[in-house]
N, C-alpha and C positions, 0 to 999 in steps of 0.2 A: 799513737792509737791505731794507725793505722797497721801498722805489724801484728796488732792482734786479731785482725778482724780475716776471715779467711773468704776468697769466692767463690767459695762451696755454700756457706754460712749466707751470702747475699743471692745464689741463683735457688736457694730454697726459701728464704725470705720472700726472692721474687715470686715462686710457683704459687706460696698459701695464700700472697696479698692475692693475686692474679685469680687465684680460684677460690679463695676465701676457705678454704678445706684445709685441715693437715693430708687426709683420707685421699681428696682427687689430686695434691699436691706430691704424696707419694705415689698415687699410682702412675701420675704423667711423668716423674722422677724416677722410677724404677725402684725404690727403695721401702723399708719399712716405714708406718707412721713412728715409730717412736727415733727412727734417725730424723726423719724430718721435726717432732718437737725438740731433739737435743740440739739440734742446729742452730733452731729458732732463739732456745735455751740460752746459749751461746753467742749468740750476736745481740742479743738482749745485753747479757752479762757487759758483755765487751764494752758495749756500746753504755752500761748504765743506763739505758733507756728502756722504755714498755713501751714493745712496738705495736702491740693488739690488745684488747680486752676482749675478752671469755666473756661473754653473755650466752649462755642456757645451750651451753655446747658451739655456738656460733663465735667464730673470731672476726672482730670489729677493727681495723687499721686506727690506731689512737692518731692525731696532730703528728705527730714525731713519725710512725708507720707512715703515715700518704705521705709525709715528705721525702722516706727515702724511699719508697714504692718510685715517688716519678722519678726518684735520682736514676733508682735503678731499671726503669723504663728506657731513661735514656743513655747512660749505661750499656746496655746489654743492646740496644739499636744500632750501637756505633762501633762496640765491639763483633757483631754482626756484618756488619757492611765493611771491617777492615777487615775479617777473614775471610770475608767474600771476594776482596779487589786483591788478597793475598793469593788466593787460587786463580784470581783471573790470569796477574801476572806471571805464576808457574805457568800456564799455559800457553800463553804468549812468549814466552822465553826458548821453548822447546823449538829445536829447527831438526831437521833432517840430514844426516850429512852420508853421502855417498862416496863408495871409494870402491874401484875394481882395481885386478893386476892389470898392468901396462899390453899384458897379450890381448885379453880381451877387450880393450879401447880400441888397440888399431885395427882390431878384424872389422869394424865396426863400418 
C-alpha cells in the first residue's frame, strides 16, 4: 500500500487539513486548486478511505482524516528536524585547509 501512496499526495493532504481550504492550501502550496483536489483525489483513492466531508463548500476532516492529519503532524515535525540536524552537520564538517609554496613559509 504503501508504494502507492506518494509524499506529494500527504504534504497536500497536510496543507487542506491544516487550512481547511483546497483555495489557502494552494495558494501557501504554490499550485492550482484543482492540483490540490486531484491530490486529495488520489490519496483518497489509494488509501480507500474519505478523508473529508464537503459540507456547503467547507471540508470537514472525517475520523480517518484527524487520524492521519496527526500522523502527518508528526511526520512532517521529524522529517523537519532531520533535515535540519542534516544541514547542521554539513556545516560542522567543513574545516578550512591552508597551503602556501615552501618560499613563502620560510620568508615568514
Amino acid at each position: 500500500m504503501i508504494e502507492k501512496i506518494s509524499l506529494n499526495s500527504l504534504k497536500f493532504f497536510y496543507y487542506v487539513a491544516q487550512h481547511g481550504s483546497v483555495t489557502l492550501a494552494s495558494q501557501k502550496l504554490f499550485v492550482t486548486q484543482s492540483a490540490v483536489s486531484k491530490q486529495i483525489k488520489n490519496l483518497e483513492d489509494a488509501l480507500g478511505l474519505i478523508l473529508f466531508d464537503r459540507v456547503n463548500k467547507k471540508l470537514v476532516l472525517t475520523s480517518n482524516g484527524s487520524l492521519l492529519f496527526a500522523c502527518c503532524q508528526q511526520i512532517f515535525a521529524k522529517l523537519d528536524d532531520c533535515l535540519v540536524d542534516l544541514k547542521n552537520q554539513q556545516y560542522e564538517k567543513k574545516q578550512l585547509v591552508l597551503s602556501c609554496e615552501p618560499t613563502i613559509s620560510m620568508k615568514c
